[in-house]
C-alpha positions in Angstrom: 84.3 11.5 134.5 87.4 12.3 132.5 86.6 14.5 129.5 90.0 14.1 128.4 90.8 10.6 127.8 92.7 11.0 124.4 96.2 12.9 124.7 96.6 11.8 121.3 97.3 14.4 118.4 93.9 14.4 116.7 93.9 14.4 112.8 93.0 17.8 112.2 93.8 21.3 113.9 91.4 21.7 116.8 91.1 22.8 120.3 90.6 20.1 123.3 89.8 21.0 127.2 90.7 18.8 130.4 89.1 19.1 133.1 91.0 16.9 135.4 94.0 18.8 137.6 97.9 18.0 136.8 100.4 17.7 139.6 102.2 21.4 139.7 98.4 22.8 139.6 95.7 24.0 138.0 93.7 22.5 135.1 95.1 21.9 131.7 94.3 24.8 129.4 92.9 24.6 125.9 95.4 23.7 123.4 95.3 23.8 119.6 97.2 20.5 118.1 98.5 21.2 114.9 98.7 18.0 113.0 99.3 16.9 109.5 97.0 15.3 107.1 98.3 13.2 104.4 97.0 15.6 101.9 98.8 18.8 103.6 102.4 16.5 103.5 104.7 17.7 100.2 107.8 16.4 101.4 111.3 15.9 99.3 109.6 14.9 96.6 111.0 17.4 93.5 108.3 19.5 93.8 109.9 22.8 93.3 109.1 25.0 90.0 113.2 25.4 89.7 113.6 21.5 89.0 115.5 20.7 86.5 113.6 18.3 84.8 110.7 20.7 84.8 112.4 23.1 82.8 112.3 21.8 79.2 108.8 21.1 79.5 108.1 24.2 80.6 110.0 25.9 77.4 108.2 23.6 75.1 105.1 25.0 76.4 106.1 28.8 76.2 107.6 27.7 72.6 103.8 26.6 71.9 102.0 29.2 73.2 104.2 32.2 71.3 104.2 30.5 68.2 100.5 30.1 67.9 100.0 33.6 69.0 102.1 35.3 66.2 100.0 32.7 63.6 96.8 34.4 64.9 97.8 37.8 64.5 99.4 37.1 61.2 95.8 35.6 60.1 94.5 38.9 61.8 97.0 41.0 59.8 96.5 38.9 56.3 92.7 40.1 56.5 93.2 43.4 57.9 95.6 44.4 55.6 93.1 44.8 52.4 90.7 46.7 54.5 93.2 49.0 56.0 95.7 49.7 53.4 93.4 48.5 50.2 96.8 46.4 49.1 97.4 42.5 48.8 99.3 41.1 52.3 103.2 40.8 51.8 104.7 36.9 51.7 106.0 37.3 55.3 102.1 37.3 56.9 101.5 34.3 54.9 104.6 32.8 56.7 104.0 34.3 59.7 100.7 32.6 59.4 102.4 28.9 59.3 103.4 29.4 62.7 99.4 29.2 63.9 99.4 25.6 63.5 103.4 24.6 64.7 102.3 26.2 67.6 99.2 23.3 68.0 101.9 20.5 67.1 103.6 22.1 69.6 101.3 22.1 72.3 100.0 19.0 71.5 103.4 17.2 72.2 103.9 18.9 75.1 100.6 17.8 76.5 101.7 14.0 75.1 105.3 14.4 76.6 104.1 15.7 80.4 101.3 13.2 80.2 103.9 10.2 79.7 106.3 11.9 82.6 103.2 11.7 85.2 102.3 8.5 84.3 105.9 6.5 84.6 106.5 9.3 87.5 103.4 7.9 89.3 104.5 3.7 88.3 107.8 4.4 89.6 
């Protein structure tokens, strides 16, 4: 009985013995198959971090992310400042403060503006 009646790549990576003999001798070894599965394939598809379009959705999101930082350490600042310095906080914390939520409109179109790309990437 032939224990090898596939020669067929399989679908995933594994080893497969034949028993029968080959003309120029001996019996076929073990081999590992490496094969693809449609999950593992990436191909030319614009994948890459350095695509262009990436890039100024990228910067939105780092614009976000900076901007709501320095609001929440102005806020931290605004009520720090009485307890550390018994004074009133200057007018530029205040402002500073402002940037807390342009940070959220920020990030909330940048999650609007990526979440339209995928979806008329994906229609396409």
């Amino acid at each position: 009985m032939d224990t090898c009646k596939q020669r067929a790549p399989t679908l995933t990576i594994g080893t497969r013995v034949c028993a029968r003999s080959y003309p120029g001798g001996g019996a076929h070894r073990p081999t590992r198959v490496p094969t693809r599965t449609s999950g593992d394939y990436r191909g030319d598809v614009g994948t890459s971090s350095s695509d262009a379009s990436r890039a100024p959705r990228n910067l939105l999101l780092k614009a976000a992310l900076a901007c709501f930082a320095v609001g929440i350490v102005a806020v931290v600042a605004i009520f720090l400042t009485p307890i550390l310095t018994d004074g009133k906080p200057g007018l530029a914390l205040f402002l500073l403060a402002l940037t807390w939520p342009l940070g959220f409109a920020l990030a909330i179109g940048f999650a609007l503006q990526s979440g339209r790309r995928a979806k008329t990437g994906a229609g396409s």
